[in-house]
C-alpha positions in Angstrom: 48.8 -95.2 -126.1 47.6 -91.4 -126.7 47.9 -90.8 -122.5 49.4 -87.5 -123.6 46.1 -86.4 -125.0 43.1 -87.4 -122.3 43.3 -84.0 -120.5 43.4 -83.9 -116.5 40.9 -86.3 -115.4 42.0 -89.1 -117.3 45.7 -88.2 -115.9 45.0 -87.9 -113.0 43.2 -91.6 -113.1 46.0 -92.7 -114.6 48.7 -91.6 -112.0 46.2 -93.4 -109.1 45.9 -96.7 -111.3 49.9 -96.8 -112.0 51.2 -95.4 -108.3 49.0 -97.7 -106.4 46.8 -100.3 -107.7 49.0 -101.2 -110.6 52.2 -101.4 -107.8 50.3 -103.1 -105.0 48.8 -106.1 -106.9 51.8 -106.6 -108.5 53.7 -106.9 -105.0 50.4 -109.3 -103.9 50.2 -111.3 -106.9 52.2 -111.2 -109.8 55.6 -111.2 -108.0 54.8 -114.2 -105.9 53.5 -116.1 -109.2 56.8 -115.2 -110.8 59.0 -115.8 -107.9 57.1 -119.2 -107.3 58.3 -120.7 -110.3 62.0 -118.8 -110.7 63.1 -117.5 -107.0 63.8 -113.3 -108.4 66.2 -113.2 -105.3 69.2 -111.8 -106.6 68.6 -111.9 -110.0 69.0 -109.7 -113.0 65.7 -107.9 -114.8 65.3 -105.6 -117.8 61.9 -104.6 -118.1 60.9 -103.6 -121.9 58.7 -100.7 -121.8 58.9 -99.5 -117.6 56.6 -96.9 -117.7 57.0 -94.6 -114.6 58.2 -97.8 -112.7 55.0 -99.1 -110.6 55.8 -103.0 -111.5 59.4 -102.0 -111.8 59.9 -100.6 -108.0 57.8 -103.9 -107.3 60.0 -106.4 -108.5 63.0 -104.3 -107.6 62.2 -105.3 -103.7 62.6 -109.0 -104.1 65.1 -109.1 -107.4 68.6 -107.9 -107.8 68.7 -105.0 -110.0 66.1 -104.1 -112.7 67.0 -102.1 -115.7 64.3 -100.2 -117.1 63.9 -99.1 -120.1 60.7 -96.9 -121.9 60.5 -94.2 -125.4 58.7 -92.2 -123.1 61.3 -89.7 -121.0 59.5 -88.2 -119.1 58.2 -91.5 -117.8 61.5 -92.7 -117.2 61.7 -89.4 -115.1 58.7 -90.6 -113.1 60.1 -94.0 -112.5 63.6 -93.3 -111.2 61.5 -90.5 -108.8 59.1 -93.6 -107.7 62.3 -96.3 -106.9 64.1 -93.4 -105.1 61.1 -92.6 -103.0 60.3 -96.7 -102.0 64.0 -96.4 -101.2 65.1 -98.5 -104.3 67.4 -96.0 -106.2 70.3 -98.7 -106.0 68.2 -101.2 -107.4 67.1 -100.1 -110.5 68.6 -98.7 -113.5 66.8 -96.7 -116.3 67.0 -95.6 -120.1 65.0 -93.4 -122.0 65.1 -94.2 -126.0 63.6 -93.1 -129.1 60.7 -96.0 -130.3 63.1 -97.0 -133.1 65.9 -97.2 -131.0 64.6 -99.0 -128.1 64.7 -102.3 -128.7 68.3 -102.4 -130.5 69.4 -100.3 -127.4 68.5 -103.2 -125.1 70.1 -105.7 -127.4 73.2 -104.0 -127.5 73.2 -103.3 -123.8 72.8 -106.9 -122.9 74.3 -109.2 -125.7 76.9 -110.0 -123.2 75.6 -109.6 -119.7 72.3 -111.5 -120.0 69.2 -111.0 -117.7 67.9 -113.7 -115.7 64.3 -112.4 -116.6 63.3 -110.0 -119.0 59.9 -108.6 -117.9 57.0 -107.3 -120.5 54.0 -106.2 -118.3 51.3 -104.7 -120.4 53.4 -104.0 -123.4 53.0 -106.6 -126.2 49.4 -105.4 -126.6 50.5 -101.8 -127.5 53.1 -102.4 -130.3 52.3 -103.0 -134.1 52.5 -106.9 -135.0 56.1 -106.2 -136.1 57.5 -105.0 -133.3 55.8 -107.4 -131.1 57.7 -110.1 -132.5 61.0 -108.0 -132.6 60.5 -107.6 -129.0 60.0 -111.3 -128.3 62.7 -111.9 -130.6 65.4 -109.8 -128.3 64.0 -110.6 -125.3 65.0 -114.3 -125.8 68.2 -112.6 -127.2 68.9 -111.2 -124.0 68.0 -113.7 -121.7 70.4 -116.5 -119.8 70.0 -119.8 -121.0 67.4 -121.0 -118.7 66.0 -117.3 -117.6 62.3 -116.8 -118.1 60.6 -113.9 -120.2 57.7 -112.9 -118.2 54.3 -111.6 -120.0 51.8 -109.6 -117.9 48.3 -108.6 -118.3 48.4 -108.5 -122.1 44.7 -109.3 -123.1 43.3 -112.3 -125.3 42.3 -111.3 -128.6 40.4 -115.4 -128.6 38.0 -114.1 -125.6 35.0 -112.0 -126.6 35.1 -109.1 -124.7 37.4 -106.2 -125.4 38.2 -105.9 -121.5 41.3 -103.6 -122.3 40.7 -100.6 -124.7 37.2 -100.0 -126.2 34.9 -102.2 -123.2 33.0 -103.7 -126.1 32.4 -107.1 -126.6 34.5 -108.3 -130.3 35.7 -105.0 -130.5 39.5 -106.2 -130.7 38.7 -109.1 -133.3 37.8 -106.5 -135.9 40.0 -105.0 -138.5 41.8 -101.9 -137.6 39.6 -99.8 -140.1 36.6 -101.4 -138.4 37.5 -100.7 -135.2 37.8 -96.7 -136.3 34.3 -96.8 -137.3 33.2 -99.1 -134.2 34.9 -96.5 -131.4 32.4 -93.9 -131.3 30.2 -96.8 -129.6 32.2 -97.6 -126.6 31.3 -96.7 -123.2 34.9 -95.4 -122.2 34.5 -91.8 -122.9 38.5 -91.0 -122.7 38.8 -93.6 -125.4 35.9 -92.4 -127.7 37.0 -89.1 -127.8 40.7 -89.6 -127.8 39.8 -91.2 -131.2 37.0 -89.1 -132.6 39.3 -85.6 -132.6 42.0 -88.1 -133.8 40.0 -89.2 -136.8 39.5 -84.8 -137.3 42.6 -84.2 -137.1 43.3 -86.8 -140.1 40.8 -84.9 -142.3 40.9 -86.5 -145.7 44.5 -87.9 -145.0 45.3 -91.9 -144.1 42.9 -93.1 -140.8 45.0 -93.2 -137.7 45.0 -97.0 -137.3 48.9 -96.6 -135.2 47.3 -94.5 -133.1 44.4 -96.8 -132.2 46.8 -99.1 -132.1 48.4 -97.4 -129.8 45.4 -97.8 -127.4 46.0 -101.4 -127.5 45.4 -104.1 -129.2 44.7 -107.9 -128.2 47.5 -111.0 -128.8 47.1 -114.7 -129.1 49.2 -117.5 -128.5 49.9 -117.2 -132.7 52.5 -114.7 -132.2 54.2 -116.6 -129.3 54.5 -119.7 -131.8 55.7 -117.1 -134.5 59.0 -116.3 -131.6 59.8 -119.3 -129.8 60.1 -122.9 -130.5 57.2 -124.9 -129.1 55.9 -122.5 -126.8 54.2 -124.4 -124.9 55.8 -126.6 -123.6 58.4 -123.3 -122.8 55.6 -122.1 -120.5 56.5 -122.6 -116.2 53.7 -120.4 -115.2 50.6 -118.8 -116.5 47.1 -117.0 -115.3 46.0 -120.6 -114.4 47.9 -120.1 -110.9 45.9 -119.4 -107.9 47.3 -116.0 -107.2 46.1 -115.1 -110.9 43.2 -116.6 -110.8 42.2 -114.3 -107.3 43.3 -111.2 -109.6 41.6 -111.8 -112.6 38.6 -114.0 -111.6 37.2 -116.7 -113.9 34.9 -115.4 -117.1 32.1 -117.4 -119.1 34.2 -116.7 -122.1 37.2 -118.5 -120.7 35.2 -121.5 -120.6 33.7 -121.5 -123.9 36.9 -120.9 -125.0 38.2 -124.0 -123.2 35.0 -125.7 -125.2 35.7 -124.5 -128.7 39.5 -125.7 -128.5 38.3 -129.5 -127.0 35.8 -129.6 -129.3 38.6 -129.1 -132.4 41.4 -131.0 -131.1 43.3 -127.7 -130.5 45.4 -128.8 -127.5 47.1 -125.2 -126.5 48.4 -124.4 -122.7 45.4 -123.3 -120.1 47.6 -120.1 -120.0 46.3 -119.1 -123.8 42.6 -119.4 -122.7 42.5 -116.8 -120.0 41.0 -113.0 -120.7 44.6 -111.7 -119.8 47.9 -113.9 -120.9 50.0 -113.6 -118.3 53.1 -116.2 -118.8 56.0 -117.4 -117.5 58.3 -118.8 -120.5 61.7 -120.2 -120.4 63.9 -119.4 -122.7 
């Protein structure tokens, strides 16, 4: 998602969001939404795309053994550093893989000894529309019968506000080569810039639409339906829950939202109509 090119500040920032905040709401909230609905005590995890390990060192305290695995090294670096210093070293396993290799590294890894959960926390939003189904697709590959995929904090591209990337409202419902044009706008200087020496870079060549999508793009419920088999009624848990609901506090566009899809007959899960889809899906 370009982190390698925002400079000090913004790396700096990032290591305070990812070491702390990131870690600490997931112990407070996300890991007692997921552990509500399927009890994590004892059970297997393989988190797609781990990062340096803030939710995986959080769900490694109440969980088995989590297996991370990231295309970024010296991430994985970061994470087995953070699990050793919260005194998890023996509960977490991790693999660094090439992007192309990731996902049929996982597969292969766990064809025959299933998780119980596969975890994607903030993921699915950075991945081009192919691999986000490939990565749905081997998640339910590698899951027990009757484990649970869990998605985190992967923004709503039906909500009007780009709360994730650009902090512009419809931002993420235009095209790609919209968006380009639309960037120099947004208030998040990091972004703006990140994609303004991008587009120079590029010179006269194609428009660096992977890299903004790197950034992040929003998902919808259309891609879930796309992967599993009647979704919704798949889903155990979802940002409707209380704990979710105290992290990501109710927005006006949620309800309207909720309007449009009574006033058309489309009868979805609450989960889908939340800023952020965060979802509990058994497989």
């Amino acid at each position: 998602s370009g982190w390698e090119e925002g400079g000090e500040e913004r790396y700096a920032a990032d290591i305070d969001r990812h070491a702390f905040k990131r870690h600490d709401s997931t112990v407070e909230y996300i890991v007692p939404w997921v552990n509500q609905s399927f009890p994590l005590e004892g059970k297997t995890i393989v988190e797609v795309g781990c990062g340096t390990g803030s939710s995986t060192a959080a769900f490694a305290k109440f969980s088995g053994h989590v297996f991370g695995y990231d295309i970024a090294g010296a991430s994985v670096e970061g994470a087995k550093a953070r699990l050793a210093a919260h005194g998890l070293a023996d509960r977490a396993t991790f693999c660094a893989a090439e992007p192309q290799a990731l996902l049929k590294t996982i597969e292969e890894r766990h064809r025959e000894e299933k998780a119980d959960v596969v975890l994607m926390f903030a993921l699915l939003e950075h991945q081009t529309l192919a691999e986000r189904l490939e990565t749905l697709r081997i998640g339910q590959a590698v899951t027990k019968p009757g484990g649970v995929i869990v998605i985190a904090e992967t923004p709503n591209r039906l909500t009007y506000f780009d709360h994730h990337t650009s902090q512009l409202p419809f931002f993420h419902m235009l095209p790609l080569d919209l968006q380009l044009l639309i960037a120099k706008e947004s208030p998040r200087r990091d972004f703006r810039e990140n994609i303004r020496l991008k587009i120079e870079e590029c010179g006269d060549g194609d428009p660096p639409l992977e890299h903004l999508i790197r950034w992040g793009q929003s998902v919808s419920f259309h891609e879930f339906d796309l992967a599993f088999d009647n979704v919704d009624s798949r889903i155990i848990g979802s940002g409707d829950h209380p704990n979710i609901m105290r992290l990501r506090p109710p927005k006006s566009e949620e309800v309207a939202l909720r309007s449009f899809m009574e006033e058309t007959g489309i009868k979805r899960h609450p989960g889908f109509m939340r800023y952020f889809l965060d979802l509990i899906i058994r497989v």
